[in-house]
N, C-alpha and C positions, 0 to 999 in steps of 0.2 A: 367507502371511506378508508380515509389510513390511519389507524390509532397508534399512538405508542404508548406502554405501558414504563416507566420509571419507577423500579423497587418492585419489579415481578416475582423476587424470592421473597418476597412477607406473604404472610397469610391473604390478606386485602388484595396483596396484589394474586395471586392467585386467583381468588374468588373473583376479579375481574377479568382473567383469562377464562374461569369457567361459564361464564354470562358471555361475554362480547366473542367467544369461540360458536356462540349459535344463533349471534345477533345478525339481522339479517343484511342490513346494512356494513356491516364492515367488512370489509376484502381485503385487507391487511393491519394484520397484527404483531409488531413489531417490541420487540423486549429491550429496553436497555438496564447498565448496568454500571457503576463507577467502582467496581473492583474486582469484578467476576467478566470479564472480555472475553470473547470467545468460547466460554463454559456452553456446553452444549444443555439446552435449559432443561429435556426429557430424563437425561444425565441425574440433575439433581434429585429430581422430585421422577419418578418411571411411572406413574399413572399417569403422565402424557406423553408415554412412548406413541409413536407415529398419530399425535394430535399436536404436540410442541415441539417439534427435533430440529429448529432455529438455534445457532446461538446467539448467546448474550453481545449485544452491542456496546461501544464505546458511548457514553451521551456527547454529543457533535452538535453543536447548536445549529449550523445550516444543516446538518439529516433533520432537523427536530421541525424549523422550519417551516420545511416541507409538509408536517403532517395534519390532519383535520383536525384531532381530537391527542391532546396529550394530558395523562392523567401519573399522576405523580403518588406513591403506594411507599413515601419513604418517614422513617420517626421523625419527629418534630425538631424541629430544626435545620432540616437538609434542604427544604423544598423554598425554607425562606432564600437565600441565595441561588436557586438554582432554576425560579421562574422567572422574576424579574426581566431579565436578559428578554424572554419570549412575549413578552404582554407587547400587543400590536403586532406582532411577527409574523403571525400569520394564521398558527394552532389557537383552537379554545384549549383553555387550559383548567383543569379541574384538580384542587387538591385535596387527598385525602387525610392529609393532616392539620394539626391545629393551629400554623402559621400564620393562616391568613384569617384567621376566625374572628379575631378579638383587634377591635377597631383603637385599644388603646392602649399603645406600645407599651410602656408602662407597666400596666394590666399585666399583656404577655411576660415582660419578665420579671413581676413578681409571681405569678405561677408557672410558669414553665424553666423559671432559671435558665432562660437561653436568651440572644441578643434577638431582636424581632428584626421581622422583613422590613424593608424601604418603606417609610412615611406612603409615600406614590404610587407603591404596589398594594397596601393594606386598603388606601382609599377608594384602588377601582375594585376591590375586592368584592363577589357579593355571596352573602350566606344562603347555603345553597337547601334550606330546609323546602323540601318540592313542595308540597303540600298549601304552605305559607306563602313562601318569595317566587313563584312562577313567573312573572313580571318581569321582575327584572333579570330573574335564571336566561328570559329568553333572548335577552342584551347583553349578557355578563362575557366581559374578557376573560375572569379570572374567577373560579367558582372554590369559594371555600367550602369544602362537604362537611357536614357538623359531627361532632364527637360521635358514638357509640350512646353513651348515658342521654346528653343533650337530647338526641332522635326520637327515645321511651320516653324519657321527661317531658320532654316539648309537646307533642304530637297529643301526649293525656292531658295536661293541664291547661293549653292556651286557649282552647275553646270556651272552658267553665270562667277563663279568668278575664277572657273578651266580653263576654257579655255578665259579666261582672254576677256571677251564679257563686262565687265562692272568694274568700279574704283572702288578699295579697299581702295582707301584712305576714301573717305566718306559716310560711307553707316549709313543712317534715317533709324531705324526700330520704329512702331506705331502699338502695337500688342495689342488686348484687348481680354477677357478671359470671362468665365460664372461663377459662384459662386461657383461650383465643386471644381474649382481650389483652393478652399483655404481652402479645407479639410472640416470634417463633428464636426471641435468642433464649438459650439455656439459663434459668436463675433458680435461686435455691429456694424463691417461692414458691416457684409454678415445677418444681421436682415434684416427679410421683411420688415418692416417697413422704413426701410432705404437706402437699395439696392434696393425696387421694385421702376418702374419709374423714377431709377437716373444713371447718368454716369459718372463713375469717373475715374481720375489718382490716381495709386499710388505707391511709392518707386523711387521716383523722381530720374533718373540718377544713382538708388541707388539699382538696384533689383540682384538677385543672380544670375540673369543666365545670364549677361554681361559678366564674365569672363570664363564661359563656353561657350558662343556663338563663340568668339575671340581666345578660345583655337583650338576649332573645325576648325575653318576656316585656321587656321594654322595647322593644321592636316592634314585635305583630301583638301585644294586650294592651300596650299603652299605658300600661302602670310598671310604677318601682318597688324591686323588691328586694330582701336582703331574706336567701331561704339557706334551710340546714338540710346539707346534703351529705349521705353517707354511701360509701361503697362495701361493699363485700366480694369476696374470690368465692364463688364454688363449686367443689368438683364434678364438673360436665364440660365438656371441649365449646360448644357455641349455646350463647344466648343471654340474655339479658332482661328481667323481670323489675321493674321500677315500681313504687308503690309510695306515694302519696298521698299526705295526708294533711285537710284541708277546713276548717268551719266554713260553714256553708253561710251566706247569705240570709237575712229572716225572711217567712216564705216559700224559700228554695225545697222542691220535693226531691223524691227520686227520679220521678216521669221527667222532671226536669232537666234535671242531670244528664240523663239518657238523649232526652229529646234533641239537646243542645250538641251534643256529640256526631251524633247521627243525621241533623239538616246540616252540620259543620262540614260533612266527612261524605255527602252521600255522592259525592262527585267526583272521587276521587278512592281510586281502585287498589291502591297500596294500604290503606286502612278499615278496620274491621270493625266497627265497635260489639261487640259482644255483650247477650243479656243475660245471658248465666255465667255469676264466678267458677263453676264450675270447669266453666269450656275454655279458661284463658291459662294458657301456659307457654314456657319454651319450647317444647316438643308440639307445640300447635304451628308456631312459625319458622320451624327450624330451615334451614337451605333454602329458605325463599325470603321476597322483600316486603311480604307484610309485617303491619303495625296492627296488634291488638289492642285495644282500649279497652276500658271497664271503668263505672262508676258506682260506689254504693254509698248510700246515706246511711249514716245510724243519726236513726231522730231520738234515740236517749242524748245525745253528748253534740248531737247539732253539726258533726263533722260528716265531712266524705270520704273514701278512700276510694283512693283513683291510682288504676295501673295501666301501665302499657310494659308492651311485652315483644320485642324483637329477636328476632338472632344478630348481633353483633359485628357479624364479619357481612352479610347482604344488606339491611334496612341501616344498618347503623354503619355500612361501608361502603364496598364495593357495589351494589343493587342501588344506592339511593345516584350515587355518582354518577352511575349508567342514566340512571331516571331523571336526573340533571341533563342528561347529554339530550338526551332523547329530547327533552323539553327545547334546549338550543336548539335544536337542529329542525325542528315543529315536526317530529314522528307522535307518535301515540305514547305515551310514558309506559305503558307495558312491552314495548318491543325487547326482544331477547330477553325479558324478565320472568314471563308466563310461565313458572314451576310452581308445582304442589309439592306444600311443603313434605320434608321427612318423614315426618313423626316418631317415628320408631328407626 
């Protein structure tokens, strides 16, 4: 296959050179770039001296074309103008931002404050959660990859809320993230100076992927819901720990919980449900594309708290994207994915 990668100097985009550099199926890997031409890309970044010593491409819609698979690694707003053009053209296209996510123009620019993609483009759009939307992933011209948060959120709560184990009226999400998450330009959040040793909230009430989380869940749960969701920064480079918090159902045990997760998920090799809180963390999924899950009941207060647990830049990026492709192309969704994670 021929891949191109658009926005290969973001973090995303990286981690999709580190994955599809040992995917066994791709034979070219091609970078482009709309301001960096000719930059020799080993240049940039030297830990892929003699694995990347390509340079940066001009983006040229007939080079693009030509290729199998084109995956787009650029901030929100760039990728709406810049796929349109290719839908039918020839490449499956996969993006890994939140342009094509949210089916309700509108929607988009009241949270993202940018103007949204094509009415036409949005509609052939399909949300590329693997796990969920396989079906249609394996038809999709144009794959929107889901948020970072949305991936932790989604993946713990749609199984409990399918089969109706837990209230959709009020679901607490209290999700906090590593510095990854907020891209590789320089801001005086994510300064060491001021990120390292601290922990914070931020986008009160107010973050983008609120209306992505509530569209999903009326997707694949079948219910509507209006949930409060909060973020946090804190200082570690990758991952994301989501935690959820949920009244349960009358009836509803823990066995239950558990059980529901686990026939949900038993088919599928990128999720992990885990029986001890003990064993679920970021440093369990770190550089690879698993989703940890967790459920626990407290039968004093009738709730659940349900986590899931990514690393940010693979499950919640680059790794689930790949896992989309894989899915299109009918390979095995572990192809070039198969890494144990970090830990340490």
């Amino acid at each position: 296959m021929k891949v191109g990668i658009i926005g290969a100097t973001g973090y995303g985009g990286l981690e999709l050179i580190r994955f599809l550099y040992n995917h066994k199926e791709v034979e070219n890997l091609t970078l482009f770039t709309s301001s960096e031409e000719g930059t020799v890309f080993s240049a940039k970044f030297p830990h892929l001296i003699d694995i990347n010593d390509q340079p940066l491409q001009k983006i040229d819609y007939d080079v693009l074309s030509e290729f199998d698979v084109v995956f787009a690694s650029t901030p929100s707003g760039v990728s709406s103008s810049l796929f349109p053009p290719l839908i039918d053209k020839g490449p499956k296209l996969i993006d890994l931002s939140g342009d094509f996510r949210l089916k309700d123009v509108e929607s988009y620019k009241q949270w993202y404050k940018k103007e949204p993609a094509p009415q036409e483009a949005i509609d052939v759009s399909i949300y590329g959660l693997t796990e969920w939307n396989e079906a249609a992933i394996k038809e999709a011209k144009l794959i929107a990859n889901p948020g970072c948060y949305p991936t932790a959120v989604l993946l713990s709560l749609l199984p409990l809320l399918k089969e109706k184990l837990i209230d959709p009226s009020f679901l607490v999400i209290d999700a906090k993230s590593g510095i990854s998450g907020a891209g590789n330009k320089p801001s005086q959040t994510t300064h060491f100076s001021e990120a390292n040793e601290a922990f914070s909230i931020y986008k009160i009430n107010e973050h983008q992927h609120i209306p992505e989380i509530e569209q999903a869940i009326s997707m694949f749960a079948g219910v509507e819901t209006k949930i409060s969701f909060n973020t946090h920064l804190v200082p570690m480079i990758r991952g994301i720990l989501a935690t959820s918090y949920a009244q349960v159902m009358p009836g509803v045990t823990q066995a239950d919980l558990i059980h529901c997760l686990k026939e949900t998920y038993k088919n599928h090799p990128f999720v992990r449900v885990i029986d001890d809180a003990g064993s679920i963390g970021t440093n369990r999924v770190k550089g690879s594309n698993y989703c940890d899950v967790y459920a626990k009941l407290d039968e004093r207060t009738g709730r659940a708290t349900i986590i899931g647990v990514i690393d940010n830049l693979v499950k919640g990026a680059a790794g689930q994207a790949i896992q989309n492709m894989n899915v299109q192309l009918n390979l095995p969704q572990t192809t070039g994915l198969q890494v144990v994670p970090l830990f340490i």
